[in-house]
C-alpha positions in Angstrom: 0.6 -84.3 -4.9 2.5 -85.6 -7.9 1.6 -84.5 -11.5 0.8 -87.8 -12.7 -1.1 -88.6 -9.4 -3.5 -85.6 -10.2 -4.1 -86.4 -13.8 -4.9 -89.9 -13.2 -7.5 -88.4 -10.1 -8.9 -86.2 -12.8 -9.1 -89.2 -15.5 -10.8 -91.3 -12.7 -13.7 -88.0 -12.2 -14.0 -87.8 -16.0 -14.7 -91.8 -16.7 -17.6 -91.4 -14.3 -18.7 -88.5 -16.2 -18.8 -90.1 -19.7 -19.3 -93.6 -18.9 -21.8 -93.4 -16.0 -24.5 -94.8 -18.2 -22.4 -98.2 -19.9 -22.7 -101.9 -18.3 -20.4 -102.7 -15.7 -19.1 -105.3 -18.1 -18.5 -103.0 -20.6 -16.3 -100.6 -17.8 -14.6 -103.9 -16.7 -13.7 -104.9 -20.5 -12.9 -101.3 -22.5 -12.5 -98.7 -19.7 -10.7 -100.2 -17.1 -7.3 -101.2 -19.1 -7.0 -97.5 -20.4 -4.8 -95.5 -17.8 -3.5 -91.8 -18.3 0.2 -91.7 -18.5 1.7 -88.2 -18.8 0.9 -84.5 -19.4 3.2 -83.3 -22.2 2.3 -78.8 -22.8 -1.2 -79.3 -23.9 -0.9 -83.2 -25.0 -2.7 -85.7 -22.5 -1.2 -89.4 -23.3 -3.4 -92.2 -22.7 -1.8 -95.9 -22.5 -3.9 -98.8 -24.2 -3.2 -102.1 -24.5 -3.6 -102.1 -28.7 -5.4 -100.1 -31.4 -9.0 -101.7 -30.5 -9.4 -99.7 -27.4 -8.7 -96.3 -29.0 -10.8 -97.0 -32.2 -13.8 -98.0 -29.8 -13.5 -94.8 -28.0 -13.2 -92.8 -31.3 -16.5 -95.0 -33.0 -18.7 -94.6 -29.9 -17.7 -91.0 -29.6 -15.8 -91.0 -26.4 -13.0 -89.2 -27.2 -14.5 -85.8 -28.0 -16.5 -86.0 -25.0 -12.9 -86.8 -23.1 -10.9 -84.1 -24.5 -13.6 -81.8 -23.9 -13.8 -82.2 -19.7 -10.0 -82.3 -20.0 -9.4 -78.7 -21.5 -12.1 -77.7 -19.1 -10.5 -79.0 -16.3 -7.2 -78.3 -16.9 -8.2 -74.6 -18.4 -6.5 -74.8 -21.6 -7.1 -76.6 -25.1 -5.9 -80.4 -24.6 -5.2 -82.9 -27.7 -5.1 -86.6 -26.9 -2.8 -89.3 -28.2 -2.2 -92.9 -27.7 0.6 -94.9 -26.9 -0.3 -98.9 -27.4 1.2 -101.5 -25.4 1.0 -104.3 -28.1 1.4 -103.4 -32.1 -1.5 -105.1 -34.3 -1.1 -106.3 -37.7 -2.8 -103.4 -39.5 -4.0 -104.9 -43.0 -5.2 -108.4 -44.1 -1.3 -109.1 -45.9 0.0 -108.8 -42.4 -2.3 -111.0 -40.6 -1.7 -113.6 -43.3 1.9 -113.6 -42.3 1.3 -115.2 -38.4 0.0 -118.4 -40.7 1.7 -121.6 -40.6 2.5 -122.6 -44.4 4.2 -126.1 -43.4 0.7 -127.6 -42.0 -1.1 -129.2 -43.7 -4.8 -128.5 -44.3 -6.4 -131.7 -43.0 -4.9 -131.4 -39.5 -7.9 -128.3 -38.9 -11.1 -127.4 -39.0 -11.7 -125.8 -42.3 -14.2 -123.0 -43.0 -17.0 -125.2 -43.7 -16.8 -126.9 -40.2 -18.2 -123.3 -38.7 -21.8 -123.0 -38.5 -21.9 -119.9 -40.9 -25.3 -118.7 -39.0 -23.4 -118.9 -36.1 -21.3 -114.9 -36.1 -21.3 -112.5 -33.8 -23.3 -110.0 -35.8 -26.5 -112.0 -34.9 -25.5 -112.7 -31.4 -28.4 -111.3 -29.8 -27.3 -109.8 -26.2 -27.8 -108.0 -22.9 -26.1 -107.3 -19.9 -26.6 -111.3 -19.0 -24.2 -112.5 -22.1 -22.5 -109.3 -23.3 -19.5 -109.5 -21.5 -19.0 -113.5 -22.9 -19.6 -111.7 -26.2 -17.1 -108.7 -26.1 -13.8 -110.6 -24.7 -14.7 -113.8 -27.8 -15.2 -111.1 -30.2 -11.8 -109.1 -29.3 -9.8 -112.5 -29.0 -11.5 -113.1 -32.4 -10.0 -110.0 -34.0 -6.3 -110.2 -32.1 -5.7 -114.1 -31.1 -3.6 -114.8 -28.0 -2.8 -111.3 -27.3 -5.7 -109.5 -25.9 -7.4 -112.2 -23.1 -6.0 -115.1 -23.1 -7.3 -118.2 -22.1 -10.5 -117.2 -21.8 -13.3 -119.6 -19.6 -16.7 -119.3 -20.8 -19.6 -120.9 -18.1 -23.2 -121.3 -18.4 -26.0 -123.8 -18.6 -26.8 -125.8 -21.7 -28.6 -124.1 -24.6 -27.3 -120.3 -23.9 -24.7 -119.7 -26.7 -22.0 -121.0 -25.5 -21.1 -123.6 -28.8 -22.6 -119.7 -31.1 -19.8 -118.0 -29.5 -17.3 -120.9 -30.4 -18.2 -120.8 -33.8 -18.4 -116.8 -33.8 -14.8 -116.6 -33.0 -13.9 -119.4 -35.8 -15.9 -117.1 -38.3 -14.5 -114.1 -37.4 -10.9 -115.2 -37.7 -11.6 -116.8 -40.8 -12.7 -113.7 -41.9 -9.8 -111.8 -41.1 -7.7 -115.0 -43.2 -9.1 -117.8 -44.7 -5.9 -119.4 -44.3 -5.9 -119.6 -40.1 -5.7 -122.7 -38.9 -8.0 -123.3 -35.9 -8.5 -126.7 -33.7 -12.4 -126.7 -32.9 -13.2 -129.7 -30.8 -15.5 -130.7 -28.3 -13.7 -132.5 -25.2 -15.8 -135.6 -25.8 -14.0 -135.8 -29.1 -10.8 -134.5 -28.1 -10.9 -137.8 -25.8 -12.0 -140.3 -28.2 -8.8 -139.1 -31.0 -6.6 -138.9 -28.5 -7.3 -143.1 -27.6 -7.8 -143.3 -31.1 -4.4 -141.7 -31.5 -3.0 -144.0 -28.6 -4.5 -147.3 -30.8 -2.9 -146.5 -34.5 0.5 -145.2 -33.0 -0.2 -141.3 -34.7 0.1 -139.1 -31.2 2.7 -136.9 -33.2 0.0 -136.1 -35.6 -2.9 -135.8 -32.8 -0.4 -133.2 -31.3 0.5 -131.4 -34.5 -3.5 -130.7 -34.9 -3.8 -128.7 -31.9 0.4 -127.3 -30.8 -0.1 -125.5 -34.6 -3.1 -124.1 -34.2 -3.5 -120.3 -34.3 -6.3 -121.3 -32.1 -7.8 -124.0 -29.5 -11.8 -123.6 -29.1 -12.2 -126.2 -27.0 -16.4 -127.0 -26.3 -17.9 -129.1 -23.1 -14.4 -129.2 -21.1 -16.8 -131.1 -18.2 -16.3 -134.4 -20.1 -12.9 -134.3 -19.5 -14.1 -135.2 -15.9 -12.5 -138.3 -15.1 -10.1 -139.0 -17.9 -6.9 -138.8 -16.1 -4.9 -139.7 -19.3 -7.0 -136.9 -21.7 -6.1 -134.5 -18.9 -2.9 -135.3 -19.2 -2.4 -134.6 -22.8 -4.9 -131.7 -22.7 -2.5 -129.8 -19.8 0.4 -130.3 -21.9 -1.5 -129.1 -25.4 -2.7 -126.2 -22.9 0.9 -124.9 -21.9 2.6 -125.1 -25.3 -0.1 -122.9 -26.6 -0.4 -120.6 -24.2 4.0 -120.2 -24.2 3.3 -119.2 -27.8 0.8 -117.3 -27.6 -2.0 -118.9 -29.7 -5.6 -118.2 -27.7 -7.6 -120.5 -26.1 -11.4 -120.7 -25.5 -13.0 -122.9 -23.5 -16.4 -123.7 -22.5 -18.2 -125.6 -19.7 -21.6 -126.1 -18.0 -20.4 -124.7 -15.1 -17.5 -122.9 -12.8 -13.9 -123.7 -12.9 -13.2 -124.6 -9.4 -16.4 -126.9 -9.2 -15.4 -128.8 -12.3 -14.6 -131.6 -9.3 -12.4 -134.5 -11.5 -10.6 -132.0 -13.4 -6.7 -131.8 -12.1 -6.3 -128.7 -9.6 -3.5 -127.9 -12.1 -5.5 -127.8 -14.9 -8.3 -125.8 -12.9 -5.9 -123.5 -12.0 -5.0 -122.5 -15.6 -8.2 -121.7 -16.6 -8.6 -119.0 -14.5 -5.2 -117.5 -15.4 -7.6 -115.5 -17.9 -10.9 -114.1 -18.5 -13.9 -115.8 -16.6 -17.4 -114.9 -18.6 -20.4 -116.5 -17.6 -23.6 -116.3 -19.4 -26.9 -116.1 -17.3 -30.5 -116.8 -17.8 -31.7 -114.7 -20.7 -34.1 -111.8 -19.8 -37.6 -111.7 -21.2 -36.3 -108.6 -23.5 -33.6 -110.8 -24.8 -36.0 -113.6 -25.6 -38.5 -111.7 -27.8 -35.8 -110.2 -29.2 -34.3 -113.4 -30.5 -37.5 -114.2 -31.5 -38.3 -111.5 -33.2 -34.9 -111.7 -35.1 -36.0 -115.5 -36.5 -39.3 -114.2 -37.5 -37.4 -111.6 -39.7 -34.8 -113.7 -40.8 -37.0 -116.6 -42.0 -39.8 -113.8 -43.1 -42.4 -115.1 -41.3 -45.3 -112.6 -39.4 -45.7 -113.7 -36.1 -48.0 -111.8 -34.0 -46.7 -109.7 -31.3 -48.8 -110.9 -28.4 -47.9 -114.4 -29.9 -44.2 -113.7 -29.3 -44.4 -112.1 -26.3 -46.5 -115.7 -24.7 -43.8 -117.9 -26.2 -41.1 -115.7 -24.6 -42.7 -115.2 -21.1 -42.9 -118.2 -21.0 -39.9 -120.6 -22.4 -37.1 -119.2 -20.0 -35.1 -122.0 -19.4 -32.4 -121.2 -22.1 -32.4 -120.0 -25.8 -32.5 -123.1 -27.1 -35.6 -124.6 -25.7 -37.2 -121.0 -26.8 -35.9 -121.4 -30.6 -36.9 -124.7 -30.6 -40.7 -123.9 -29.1 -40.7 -121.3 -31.9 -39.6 -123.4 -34.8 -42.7 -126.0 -33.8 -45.2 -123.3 -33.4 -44.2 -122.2 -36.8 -43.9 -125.1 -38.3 -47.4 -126.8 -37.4 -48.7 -123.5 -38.3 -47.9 -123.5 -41.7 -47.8 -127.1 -42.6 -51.6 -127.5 -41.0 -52.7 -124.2 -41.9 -53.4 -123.0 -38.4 -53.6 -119.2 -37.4 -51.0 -118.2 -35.0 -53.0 -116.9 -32.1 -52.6 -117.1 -28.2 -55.1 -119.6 -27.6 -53.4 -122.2 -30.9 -50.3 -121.2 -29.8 -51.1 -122.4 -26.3 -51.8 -126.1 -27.3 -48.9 -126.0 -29.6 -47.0 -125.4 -27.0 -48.8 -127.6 -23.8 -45.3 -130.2 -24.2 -43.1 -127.3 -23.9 -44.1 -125.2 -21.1 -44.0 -126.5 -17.6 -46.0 -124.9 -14.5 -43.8 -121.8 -13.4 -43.4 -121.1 -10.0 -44.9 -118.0 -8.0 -43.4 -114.8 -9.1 -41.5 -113.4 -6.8 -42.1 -109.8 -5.8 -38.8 -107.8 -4.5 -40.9 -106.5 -1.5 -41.2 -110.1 -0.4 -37.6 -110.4 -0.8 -36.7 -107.0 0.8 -39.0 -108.8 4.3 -37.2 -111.5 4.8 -33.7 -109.9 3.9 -34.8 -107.6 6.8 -35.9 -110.1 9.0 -33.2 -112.4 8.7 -30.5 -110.1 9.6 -33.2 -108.2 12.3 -33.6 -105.0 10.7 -36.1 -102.8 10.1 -37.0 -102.3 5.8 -36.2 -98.8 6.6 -33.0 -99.6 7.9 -32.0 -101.8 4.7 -33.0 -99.5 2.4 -31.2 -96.4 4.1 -28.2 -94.3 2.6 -26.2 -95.5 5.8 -22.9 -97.3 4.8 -22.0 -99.5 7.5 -20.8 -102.7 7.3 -23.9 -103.8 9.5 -26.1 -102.8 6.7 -24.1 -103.0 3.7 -23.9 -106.7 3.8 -27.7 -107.7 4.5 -28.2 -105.1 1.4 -25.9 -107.0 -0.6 -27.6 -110.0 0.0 -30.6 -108.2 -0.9 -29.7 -107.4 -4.1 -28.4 -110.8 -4.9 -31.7 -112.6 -4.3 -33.1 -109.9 -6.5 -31.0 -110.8 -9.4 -31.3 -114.3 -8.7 -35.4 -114.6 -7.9 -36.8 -111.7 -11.0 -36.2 -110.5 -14.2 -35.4 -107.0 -12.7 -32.2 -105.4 -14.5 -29.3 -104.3 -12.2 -30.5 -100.9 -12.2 -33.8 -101.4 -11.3 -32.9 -103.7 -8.3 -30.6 -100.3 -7.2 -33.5 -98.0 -7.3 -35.6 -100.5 -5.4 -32.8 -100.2 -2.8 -32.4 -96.7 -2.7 -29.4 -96.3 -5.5 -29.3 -94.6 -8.4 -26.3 -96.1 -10.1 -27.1 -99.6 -11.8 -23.2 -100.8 -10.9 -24.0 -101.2 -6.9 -26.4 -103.7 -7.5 -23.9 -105.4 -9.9 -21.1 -105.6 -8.1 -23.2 -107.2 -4.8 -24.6 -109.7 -7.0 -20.7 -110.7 -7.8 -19.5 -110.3 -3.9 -22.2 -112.1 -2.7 -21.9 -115.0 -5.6 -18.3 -115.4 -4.6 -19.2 -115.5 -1.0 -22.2 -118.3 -1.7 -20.0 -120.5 -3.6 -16.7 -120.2 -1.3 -18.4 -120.2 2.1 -21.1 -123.3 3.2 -22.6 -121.1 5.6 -23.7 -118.3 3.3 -24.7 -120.7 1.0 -27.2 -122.3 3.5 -28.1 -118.7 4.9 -28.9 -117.9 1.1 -30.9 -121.2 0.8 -32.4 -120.7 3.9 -34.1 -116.9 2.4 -34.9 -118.1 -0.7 -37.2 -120.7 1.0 -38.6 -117.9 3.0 -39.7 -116.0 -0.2 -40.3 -118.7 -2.3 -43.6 -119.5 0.7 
């Protein structure tokens, strides 16, 4: 075996060692791009796409931990460098210098346009929104270099538009004199006929071609304007041939974005695809929690904890169920406790369905696929079991509140990545394939009795 062949076999045993406990997401966005590249006396040479990756190993204290199992491995002191594959502007002079002098101010979104509430610090997360978080917040810091476009998908009220304005923050931050297009595609549509009417495309152009920047929010109301499309594909490729970044978000996938050109579908996944899912109950009394501090108001616990448990639809629906319990409390003088709280809230909160209990969902798994439990939760690897498991897990992300590494243990794992990466084969298969989709449907109605 090859030198280089055996270091990167060693470099592939020592990231399970030290990263056995991060998110899959995490692994997917900082880990995986790092690759080992040569052995030179006692040097080992890592290759990283820019300084970000070997400054988050050195803050989270990865590297010691790496060059540590290397000089044991290898039996003699080792030293690790860096070689980067793309240069970054290393102070705020030399970031200024990518600006564009010769446009003028109007033509963008100035800093006051950015929800200044809206940054990245106070992006709440976990594993359901942190990898949406951690590709924005790179872009942020190194525009059209580091992923690029990048799709962002979820339901309304998750974060989606907090991320936008995150990103517009953060650059800002790095130069008040960026110039960044922030539009929503409802609005991109109405300037660009507006455009059409007063004869000013040229300028309409300029806004967006100059940009260091397109965040572009709500890209499903571009469904079924042909003409829009057609300016938006062209805006899209002179961007990305310069290399300025592009965000965008939606409601929903790429490919099911049906009324959106195939052409134009096809260059949004030429990047990073992030969704964002339901927010966990830990996530929501965090976020609740965090507005209680911020505004420096005492909510009882209990009283958070009903208000999360139940307002689980999306984040915005839970902040705004908070700000009217709050509210009616203090302007009618009425204690927050579970019972006031309650009627405050009789408008908000709907009838939830049935919990569903992963033994329920383990049964029909088995039964659909006629298998014994025992044989679905077995170490056995075959593709006869693997698959029913998969589909197993899936349900288990999809029907509870159960994190990825709890839904492995209940299937016999240890490590919280199987679970994750069924839930993603499986989600590809459902939305690809009609009959898994019904066979999925079909379960879920099983457990759901």
């Amino acid at each position: 075996m090859k030198q280089e062949d055996k270091l990167q076999q060693l470099w592939e045993k020592i990231k399970e060692d030290v990263f056995a406990e991060l998110e899959p997401q995490t692994i997917e966005l900082w880990i995986s791009p790092i690759t080992v590249k040569e052995l030179k006396e006692n040097n080992v040479v890592f290759s990283v796409p820019n300084k970000y990756f070997s400054n988050w190993l050195i803050s989270n204290n990865y590297l010691e931990k790496i060059q540590k199992l290397f000089s044991k491995h290898l039996g003699q002191p080792i030293e690790i460098s860096f070689e980067y594959q793309q240069e970054l502007p290393s102070t705020q002079q030399e970031i200024a210098k990518i600006d564009f002098e010769y446009i003028p101010e109007k033509a963008f979104v100035q800093q006051e346009s950015f929800n200044p509430d809206y940054t990245f610090e106070n992006f709440i997360t976990d594993e359901s929104n942190r990898f949406a978080k951690a590709v924005c917040e790179t872009a942020a810091k190194q525009p059209g270099t580091a992923y690029n476009p990048i799709f962002i998908y979820a339901p309304v009220g998750l974060g989606k538009t907090h991320l936008l304005h995150a990103v517009g923050n953060k650059m800002l931050e790095l130069s008040k004199k960026f110039r960044i297009a922030y539009i929503t595609a409802d609005k991109f549509v109405s300037d660009y006929i507006s455009a059409i009417q007063k004869n000013s495309l040229d300028a309409f152009r300029s806004k967006f071609q100059n940009a260091i920047a397109l965040l572009l929010d709500d890209v499903q109301f571009l469904i079924g304007k042909e003409k829009s499309q057609e300016e938006f594909f062209h805006i899209f490729n002179i961007l990305f041939d310069n290399k300025k970044q592009i965000i965008i978000t939606s409601d929903r996938k790429p490919h099911e974005l049906k009324g959106i050109e195939e052409r134009i579908i096809s260059r949004f996944e030429w990047g990073v695809i992030a969704d964002i899912g339901r927010p966990s109950f830990e996530l929501r009394l965090a976020i609740l929690k965090h507005k209680a501090n911020k505004q420096r108001i005492y909510v009882p616990e209990d009283v958070l904890r009903y208000i999360a448990e139940n307002i689980t639809e999306n984040i915005r629906r839970l902040e705004g169920a908070f700000i009217n319990v709050v509210t009616k409390s203090l302007t009618e003088n009425i204690p927050l406790t579970i019972d006031t709280v309650k009627e405050m809230l009789k408008d908000f909160i709907e009838p939830k369905p049935q919990p569903v209990d992963i033994k329920k969902i383990i049964e029909v798994v088995a039964e659909e696929f006629k298998l014994s439990q025992k044989e679905l939760l077995s170490k056995k690897r075959s593709e006869m079991l693997a698959l029913p498991r998969q589909f197993g897990m899936y349900l288990a992300k999809v029907l509870t509140d159960l994190s990825y590494s709890e839904i492995s243990q209940h299937f016999g794992r240890k490590d919280h990545t199987t679970s994750y990466h069924a839930y993603l084969k499986i989600k590809k298969l459902v939305s690809t394939n009609p009959y898994y989709s019904q066979l999925v449907n079909r379960m879920i109605e099983k457990i759901r009795q």
